[in-house]
C-alpha positions as CSV (number, residue, x, y, z in Angstrom):
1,X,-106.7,34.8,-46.3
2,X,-105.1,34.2,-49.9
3,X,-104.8,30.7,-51.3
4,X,-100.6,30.4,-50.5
5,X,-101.8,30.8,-47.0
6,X,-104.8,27.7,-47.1
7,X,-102.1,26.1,-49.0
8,X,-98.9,26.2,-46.2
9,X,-101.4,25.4,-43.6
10,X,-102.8,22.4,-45.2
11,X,-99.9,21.5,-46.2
12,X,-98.8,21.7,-42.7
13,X,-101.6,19.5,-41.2
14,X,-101.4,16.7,-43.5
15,X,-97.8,16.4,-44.5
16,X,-94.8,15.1,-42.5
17,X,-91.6,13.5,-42.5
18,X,-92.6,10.4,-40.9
19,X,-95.0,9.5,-43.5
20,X,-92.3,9.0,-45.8
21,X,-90.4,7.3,-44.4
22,X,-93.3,4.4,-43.5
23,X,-94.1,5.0,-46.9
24,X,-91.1,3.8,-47.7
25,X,-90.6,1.1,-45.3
26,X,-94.1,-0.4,-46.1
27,X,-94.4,0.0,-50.0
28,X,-90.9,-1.8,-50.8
29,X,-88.8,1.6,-51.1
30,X,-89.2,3.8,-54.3
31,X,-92.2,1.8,-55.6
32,X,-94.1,3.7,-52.7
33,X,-93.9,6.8,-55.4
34,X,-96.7,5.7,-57.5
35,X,-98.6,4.8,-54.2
36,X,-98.3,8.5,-52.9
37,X,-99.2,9.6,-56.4
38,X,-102.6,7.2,-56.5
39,X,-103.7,8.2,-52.6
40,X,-103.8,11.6,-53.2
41,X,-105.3,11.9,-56.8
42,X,-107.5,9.5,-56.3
43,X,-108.4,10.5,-52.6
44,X,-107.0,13.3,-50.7
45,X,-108.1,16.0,-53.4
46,X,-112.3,14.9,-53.3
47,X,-111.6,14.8,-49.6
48,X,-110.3,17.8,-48.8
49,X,-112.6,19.8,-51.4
50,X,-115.5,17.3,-49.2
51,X,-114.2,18.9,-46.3
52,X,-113.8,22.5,-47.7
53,X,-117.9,22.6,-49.0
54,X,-118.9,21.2,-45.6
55,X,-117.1,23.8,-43.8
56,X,-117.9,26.8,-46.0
57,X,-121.7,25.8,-45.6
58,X,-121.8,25.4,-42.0
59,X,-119.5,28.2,-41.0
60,X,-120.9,28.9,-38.0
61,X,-120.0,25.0,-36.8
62,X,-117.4,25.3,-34.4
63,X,-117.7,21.7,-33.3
64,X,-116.4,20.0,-36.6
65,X,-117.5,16.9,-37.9
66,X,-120.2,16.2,-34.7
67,X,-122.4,19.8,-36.0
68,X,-121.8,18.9,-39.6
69,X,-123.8,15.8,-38.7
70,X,-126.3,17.2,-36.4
71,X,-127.3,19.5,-39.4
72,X,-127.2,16.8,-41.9
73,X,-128.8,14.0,-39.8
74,X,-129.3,14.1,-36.0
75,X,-128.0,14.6,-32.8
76,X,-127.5,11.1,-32.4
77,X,-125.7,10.8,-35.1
78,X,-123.7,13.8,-34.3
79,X,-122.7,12.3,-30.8
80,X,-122.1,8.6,-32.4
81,X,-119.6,11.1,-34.6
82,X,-118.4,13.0,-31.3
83,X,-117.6,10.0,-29.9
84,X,-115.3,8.5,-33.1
85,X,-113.7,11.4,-33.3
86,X,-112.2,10.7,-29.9
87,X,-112.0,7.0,-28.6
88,X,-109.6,6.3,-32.2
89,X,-107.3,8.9,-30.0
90,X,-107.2,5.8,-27.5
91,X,-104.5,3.7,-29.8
92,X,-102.8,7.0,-30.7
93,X,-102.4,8.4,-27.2
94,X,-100.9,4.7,-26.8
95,X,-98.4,5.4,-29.6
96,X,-96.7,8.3,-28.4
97,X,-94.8,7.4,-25.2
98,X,-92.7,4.5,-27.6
99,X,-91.8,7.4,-29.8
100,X,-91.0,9.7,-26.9
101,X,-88.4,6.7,-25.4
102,X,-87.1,5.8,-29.0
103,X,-86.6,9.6,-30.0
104,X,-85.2,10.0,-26.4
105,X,-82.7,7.1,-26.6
106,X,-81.1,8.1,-29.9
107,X,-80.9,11.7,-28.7
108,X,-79.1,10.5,-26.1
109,X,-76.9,7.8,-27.2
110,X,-77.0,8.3,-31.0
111,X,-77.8,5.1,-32.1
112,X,-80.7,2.1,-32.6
113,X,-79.9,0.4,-29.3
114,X,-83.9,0.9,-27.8
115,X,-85.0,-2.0,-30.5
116,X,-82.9,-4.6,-28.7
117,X,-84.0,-4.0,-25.2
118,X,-86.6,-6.1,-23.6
119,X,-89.8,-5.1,-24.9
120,X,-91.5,-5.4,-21.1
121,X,-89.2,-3.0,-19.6
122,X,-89.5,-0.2,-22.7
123,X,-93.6,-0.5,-22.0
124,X,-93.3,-0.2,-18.2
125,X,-91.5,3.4,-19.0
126,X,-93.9,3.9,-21.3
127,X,-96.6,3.2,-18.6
128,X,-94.3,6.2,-16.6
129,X,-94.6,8.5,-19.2
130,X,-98.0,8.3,-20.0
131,X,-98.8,8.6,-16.3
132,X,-96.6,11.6,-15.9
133,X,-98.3,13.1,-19.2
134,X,-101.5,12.8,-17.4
135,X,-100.1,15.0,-14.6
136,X,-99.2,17.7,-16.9
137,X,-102.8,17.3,-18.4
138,X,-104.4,18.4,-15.3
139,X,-103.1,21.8,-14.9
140,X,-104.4,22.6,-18.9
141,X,-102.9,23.0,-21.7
142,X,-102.1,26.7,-22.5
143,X,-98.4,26.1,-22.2
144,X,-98.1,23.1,-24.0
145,X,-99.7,24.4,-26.9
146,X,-96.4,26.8,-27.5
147,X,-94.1,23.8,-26.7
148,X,-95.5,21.7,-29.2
149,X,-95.9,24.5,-32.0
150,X,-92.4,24.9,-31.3
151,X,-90.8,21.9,-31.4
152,X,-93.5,21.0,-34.3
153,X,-91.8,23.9,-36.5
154,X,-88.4,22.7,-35.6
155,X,-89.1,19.1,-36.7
156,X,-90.6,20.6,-40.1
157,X,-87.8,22.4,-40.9
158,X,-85.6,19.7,-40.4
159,X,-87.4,17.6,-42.4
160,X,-87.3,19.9,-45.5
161,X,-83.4,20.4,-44.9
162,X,-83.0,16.6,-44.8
163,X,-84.7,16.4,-48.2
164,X,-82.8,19.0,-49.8
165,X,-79.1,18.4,-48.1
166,X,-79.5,14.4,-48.9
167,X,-80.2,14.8,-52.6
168,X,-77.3,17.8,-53.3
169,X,-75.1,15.7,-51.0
170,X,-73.3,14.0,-53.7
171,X,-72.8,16.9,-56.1
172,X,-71.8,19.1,-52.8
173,X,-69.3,16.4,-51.0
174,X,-68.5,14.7,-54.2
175,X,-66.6,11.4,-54.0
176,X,-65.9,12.1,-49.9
177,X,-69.3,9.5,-49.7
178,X,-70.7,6.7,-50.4
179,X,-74.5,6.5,-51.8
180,X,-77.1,4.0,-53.5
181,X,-77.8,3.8,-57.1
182,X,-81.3,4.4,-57.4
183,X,-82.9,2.6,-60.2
184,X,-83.5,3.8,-63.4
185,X,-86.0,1.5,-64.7
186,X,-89.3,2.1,-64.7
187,X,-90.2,-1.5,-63.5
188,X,-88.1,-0.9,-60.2
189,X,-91.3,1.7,-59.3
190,X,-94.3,-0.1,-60.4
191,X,-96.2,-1.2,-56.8
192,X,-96.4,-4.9,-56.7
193,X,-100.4,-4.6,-56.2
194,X,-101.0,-8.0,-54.3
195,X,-102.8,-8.8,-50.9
196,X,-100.3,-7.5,-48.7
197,X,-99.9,-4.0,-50.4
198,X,-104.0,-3.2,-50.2
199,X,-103.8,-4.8,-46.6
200,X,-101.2,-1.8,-45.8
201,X,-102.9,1.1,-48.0
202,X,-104.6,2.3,-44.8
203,X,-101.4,3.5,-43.2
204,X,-101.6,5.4,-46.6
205,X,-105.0,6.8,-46.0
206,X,-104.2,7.7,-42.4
207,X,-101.2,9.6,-43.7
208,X,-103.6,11.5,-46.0
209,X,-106.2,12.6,-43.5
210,X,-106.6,15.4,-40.6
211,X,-107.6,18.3,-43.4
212,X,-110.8,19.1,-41.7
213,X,-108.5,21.0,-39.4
214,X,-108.5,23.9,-42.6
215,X,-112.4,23.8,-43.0
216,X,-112.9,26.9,-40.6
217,X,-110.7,28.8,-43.1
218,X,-112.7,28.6,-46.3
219,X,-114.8,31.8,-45.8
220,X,-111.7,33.9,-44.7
221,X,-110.5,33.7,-48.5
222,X,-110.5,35.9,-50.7
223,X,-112.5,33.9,-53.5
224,X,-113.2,30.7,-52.0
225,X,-115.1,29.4,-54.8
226,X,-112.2,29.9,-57.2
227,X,-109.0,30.1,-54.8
228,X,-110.1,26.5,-52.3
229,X,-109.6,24.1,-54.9
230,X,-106.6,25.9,-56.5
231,X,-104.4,25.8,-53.2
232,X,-105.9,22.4,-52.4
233,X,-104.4,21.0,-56.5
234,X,-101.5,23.5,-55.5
235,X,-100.4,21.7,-52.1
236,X,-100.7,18.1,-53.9
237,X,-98.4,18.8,-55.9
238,X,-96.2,20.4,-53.3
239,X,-97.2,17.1,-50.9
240,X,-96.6,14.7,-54.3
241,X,-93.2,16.3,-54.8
242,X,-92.0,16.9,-51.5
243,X,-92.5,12.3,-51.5
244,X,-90.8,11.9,-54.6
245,X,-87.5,13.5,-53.5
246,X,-88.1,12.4,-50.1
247,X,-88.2,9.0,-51.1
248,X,-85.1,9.5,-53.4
249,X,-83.2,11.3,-50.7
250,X,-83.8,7.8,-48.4
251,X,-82.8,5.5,-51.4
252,X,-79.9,7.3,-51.9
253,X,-79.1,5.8,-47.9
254,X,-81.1,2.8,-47.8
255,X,-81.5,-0.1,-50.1
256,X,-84.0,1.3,-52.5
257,X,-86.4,-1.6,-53.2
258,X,-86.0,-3.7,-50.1
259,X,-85.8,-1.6,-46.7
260,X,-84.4,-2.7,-43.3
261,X,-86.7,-4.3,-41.3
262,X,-86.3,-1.6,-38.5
263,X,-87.0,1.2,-40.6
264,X,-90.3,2.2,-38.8
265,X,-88.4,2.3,-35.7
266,X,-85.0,3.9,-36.8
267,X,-85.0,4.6,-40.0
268,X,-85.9,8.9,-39.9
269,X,-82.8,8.8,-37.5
270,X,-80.8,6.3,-39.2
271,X,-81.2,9.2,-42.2
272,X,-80.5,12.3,-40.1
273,X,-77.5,10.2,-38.7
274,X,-75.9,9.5,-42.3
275,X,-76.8,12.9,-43.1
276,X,-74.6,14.4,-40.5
277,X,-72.0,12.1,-41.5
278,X,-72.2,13.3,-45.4
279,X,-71.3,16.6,-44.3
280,X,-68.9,16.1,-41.4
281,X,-71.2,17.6,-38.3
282,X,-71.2,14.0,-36.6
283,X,-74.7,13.3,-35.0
284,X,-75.8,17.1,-34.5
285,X,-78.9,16.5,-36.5
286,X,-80.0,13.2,-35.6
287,X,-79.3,14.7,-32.1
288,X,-81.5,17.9,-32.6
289,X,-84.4,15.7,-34.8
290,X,-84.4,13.0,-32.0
291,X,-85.2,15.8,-29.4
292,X,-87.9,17.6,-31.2
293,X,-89.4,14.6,-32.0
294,X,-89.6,13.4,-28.2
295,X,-90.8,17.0,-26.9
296,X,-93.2,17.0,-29.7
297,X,-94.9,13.8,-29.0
298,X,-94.9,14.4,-25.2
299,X,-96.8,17.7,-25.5
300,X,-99.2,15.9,-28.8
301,X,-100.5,13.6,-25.7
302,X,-101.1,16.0,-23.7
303,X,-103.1,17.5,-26.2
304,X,-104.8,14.6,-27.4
305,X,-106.1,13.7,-23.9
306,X,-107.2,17.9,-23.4
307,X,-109.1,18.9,-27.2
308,X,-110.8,15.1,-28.3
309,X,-112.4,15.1,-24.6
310,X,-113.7,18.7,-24.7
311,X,-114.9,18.5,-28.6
312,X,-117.1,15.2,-27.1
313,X,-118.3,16.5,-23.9
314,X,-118.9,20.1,-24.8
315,X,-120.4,19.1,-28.4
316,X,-122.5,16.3,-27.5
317,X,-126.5,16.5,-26.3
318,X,-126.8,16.3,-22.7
319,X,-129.2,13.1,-22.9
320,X,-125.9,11.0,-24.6
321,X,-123.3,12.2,-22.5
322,X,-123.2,11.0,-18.4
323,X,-123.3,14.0,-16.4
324,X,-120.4,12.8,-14.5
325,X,-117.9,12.7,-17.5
326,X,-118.6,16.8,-17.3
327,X,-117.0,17.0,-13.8
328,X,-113.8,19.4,-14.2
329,X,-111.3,20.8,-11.7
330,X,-110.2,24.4,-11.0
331,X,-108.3,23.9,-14.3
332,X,-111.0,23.1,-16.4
333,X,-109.9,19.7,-17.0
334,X,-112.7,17.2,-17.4
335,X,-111.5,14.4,-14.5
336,X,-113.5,11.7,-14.8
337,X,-113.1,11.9,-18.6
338,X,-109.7,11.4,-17.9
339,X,-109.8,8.6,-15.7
340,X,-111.7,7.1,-18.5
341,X,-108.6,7.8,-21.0
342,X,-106.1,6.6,-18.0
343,X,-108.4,3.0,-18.0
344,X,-108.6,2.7,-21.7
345,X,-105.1,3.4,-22.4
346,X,-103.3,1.4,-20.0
347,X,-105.2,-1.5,-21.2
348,X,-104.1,-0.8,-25.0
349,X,-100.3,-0.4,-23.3
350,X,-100.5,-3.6,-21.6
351,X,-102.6,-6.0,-23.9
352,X,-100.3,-6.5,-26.6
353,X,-97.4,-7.1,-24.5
354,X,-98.8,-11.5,-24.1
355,X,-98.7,-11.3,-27.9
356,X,-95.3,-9.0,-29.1
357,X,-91.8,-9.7,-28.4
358,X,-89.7,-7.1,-29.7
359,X,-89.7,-3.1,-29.7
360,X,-89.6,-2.7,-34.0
361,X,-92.7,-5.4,-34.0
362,X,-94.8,-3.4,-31.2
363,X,-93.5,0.1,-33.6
364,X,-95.0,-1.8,-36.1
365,X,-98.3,-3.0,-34.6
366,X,-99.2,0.2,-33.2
367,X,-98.6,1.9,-36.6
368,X,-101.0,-0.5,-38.4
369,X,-103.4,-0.2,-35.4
370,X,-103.5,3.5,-35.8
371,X,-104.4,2.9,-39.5
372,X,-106.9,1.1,-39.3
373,X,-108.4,3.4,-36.3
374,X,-108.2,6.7,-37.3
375,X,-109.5,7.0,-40.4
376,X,-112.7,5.5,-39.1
377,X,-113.4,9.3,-38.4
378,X,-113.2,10.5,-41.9
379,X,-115.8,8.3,-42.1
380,X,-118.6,10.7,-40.5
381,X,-117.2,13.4,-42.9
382,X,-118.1,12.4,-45.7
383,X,-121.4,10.8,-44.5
384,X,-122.0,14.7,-44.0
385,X,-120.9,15.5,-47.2
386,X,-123.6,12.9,-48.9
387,X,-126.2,13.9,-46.0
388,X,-125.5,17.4,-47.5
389,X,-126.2,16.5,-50.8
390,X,-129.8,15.2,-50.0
391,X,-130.4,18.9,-48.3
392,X,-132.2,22.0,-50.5
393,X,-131.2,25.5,-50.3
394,X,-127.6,25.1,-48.8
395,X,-125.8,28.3,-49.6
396,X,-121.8,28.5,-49.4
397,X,-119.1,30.5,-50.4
398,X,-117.2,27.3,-52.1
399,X,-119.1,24.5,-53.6
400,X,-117.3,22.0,-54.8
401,X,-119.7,20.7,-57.3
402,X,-123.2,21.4,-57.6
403,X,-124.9,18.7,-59.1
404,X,-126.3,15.9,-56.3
405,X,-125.9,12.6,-57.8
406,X,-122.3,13.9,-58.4
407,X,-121.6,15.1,-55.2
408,X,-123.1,11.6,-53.5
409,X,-121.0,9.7,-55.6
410,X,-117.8,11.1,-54.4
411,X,-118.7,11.1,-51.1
412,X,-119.8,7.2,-51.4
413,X,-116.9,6.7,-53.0
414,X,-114.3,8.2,-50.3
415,X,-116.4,6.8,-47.3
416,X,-116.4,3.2,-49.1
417,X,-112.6,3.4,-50.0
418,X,-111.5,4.4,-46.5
419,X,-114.1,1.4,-44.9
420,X,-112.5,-0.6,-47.1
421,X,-109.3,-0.2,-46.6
422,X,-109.0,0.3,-42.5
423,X,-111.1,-3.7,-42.9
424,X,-108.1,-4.8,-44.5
425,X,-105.6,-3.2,-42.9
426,X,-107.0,-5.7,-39.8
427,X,-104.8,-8.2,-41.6
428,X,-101.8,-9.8,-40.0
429,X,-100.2,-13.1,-39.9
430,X,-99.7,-13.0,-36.2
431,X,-102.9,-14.4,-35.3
432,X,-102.4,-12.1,-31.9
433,X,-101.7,-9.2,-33.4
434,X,-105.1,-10.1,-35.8
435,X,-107.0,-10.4,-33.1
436,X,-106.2,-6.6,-31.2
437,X,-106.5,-5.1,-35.1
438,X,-110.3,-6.6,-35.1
439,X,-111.4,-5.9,-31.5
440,X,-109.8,-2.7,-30.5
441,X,-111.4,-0.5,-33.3
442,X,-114.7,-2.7,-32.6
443,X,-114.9,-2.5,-28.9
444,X,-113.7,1.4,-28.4
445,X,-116.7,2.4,-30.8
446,X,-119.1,0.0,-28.8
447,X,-118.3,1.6,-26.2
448,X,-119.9,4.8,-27.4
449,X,-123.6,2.8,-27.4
450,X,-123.4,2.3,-23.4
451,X,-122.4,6.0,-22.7
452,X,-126.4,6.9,-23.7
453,X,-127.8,3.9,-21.2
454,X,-125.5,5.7,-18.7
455,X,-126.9,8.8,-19.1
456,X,-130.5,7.9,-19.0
457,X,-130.4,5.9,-16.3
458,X,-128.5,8.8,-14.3
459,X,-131.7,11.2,-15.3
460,X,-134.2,8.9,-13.9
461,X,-132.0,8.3,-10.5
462,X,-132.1,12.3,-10.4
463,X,-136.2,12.4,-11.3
464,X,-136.9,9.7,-9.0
């Protein structure tokens, strides 16, 4: 494979037009530039070079993360990793049927009109749609896969024609519309670095991660010791630029230092809308956006609940894992591992409905919830990474640094910046809201120490 290859698909995995856009919403507008620009200098390029060293020395790891950490430490280690990996799905399965009613609903009607419906009755369809995903879920997920790769690609595209139409909109249309001025100050970008914006840098970091996807890739390329790190500093800049403009193109619509308070909720479609409008097509590409976004998170679920189950079960030593959780029907769907999902999500559906009144505040909780959650995973990579670094006689295509105090110190340094930052992300001044941001990450992950008892209690019923 050549580098522009590693570098598309990277790209790819990590980037998307949703992160913008809470970018945007979260960091006060345009001043989220310099924030993209310090998360991924200062993070996502040790990261994914981390991730690119760990998978072109353990090339013949199809497990991921769990066999990078059974080689580096142990296998209970590796299934403590296993099981990270997928219980911080939990909160993002939870996500998804929202976005599938709010992408349905402007598809449909063409506005924000979701976000003042009653917040119990959007979460009992959400409850539907969750329990309808878990129908599809048990006849595989073959055809899903093309679905989602579908819609994904259609989504994508869109998002680089939104960026490109918005910003040549006013030289193309002239004076037929009406835009922002975006400030030309250099104050106007400068982060206000206080409490609240380190308390949101995880949604930041969670934007950032998912490149371990790439790791299998590093030995297909041509010169991975020379071509890795070149399309990794290649598709940061791409990534780096592709914010910039993106962030322009939404100043350019909304108010460029102090965004609506909806914008999590409405804002991509509230762009796509005043896109259309620009150029006279009405709401054709809100209309088109909204529905690639719902099939795209409909068949994501479906996924989540299928590959996190199977990477646990069929990764993990037999002595951690309950031999019942390895029950699967004609399909080769793991059912009681499902039921497990069903139980676990339906609680996080329900839970912060005592605590939440409105659709844009549960958007917003479940955003922050998910950035504080799954990043814990990176976490086990680049333990790996400094686990690797105590090891002798590791050979590897790609290396991204050969000395071992250096190579510990980065990884200490991304494992302690993403700890760091998913603790404070638990902030919130809804005391509620607080509360679910300290437990959930706490009690899905502590759930992981009983699955062990289970399983050695189940051996001795079957030797006694």
């Amino acid at each position: 494979m050549t580098w522009k290859a590693i570098t598309l698909m990277a790209f790819m995995t990590v980037w998307g037009f949703g992160n913008v856009v809470n970018g945007y919403a979260y960091f006060n507008g345009v001043k989220s530039i310099v924030s993209w620009v310090i998360v991924f200098v200062l993070y996502f390029i040790p990261y994914s070079l981390i991730v690119g060293e760990l998978g072109s020395t353990f090339k013949e790891s199809g497990a991921g993360v769990s066999a990078w950490i059974e080689k580096t430490f142990s296998k209970r280690l590796a299934y403590y990793a296993g099981w990270t990996y997928w219980v911080v799905h939990m909160p993002y399965i939870s996500q998804k049927p929202l976005n599938v009613v709010i992408a349905a609903s402007w598809a449909i009607y063409g506005d924000k009109r979701l976000s003042t419906y009653n917040i119990v009755h959007v979460q009992i369809v959400c409850i539907l749609i969750f329990l309808c995903v878990l129908a599809f879920a048990q006849f595989g997920v073959k055809m899903v896969k093309h679905f989602c790769s579908v819609a994904g690609m259609v989504s994508i595209v869109l998002s680089f024609m939104f960026i490109l139409m918005a910003v040549s909109a006013p030289a193309i249309r002239g004076t037929e519309i009406t835009i922002n001025a975006v400030p030309q100050d250099l104050a106007s970008y400068i982060p206000d670095f206080n409490f609240g914006y380190f308390a949101s840098f995880s949604i930041l970091i969670f934007a950032v991660g998912g490149c371990e996807k790439i790791s299998p890739y590093v030995n297909k390329m041509n010169k991975p010791g020379k071509d890795f790190p070149k399309s990794i500093i290649f598709m940061t800049i791409m990534v780096v630029v592709c914010a910039v403009i993106g962030t322009i193109a939404l100043a350019l619509m909304f108010d460029p230092l102090n965004p609506p308070k909806d914008m999590v909720t409405n804002g991509a479609y509230q762009a796509f809308q005043q896109l259309g409008n620009w150029y006279g097509v009405g709401d054709i590409f809100v209309k088109i956006y909204a529905l690639s976004i719902a099939i795209t998170n409909f068949a994501v679920m479906i996924l989540s609940i299928d590959a996190p189950l199977r990477i646990l079960i069929e990764s993990s030593d037999e002595q951690f894992i309950p031999a019942k959780l390895k029950k699967q029907n004609k399909h080769g769907t793991y059912t009681n591992g499902t039921i497990m999902i069903t139980i676990i999500v339906l609680i996080l559906l329900i839970i912060p409905l005592f605590g939440i009144g409105g659709v844009n505040d549960m958007v917003s909780f479940l955003i922050k919830l998910n950035s504080v959650c799954m990043p814990l995973r990176y976490l086990w990579v680049f333990l790996a990474y400094f686990g690797l670094k105590r090891l002798l006689n590791q050979k590897a295509e790609y290396v991204m640094t050969k000395n071992a105090l250096i190579g510990k110190i980065l990884g200490a340094w991304c494992f302690g910046v993403t700890a760091l930052f998913c603790i404070l992300g638990m902030h919130n001044n809804n005391i509620y809201i607080m509360i679910l941001n300290v437990l959930t990450p706490f009690v899905l992950i502590g759930l992981g120490l009983i699955m062990p008892y289970i399983a050695k209690k189940q051996r001795e019923k079957l030797q006694n």
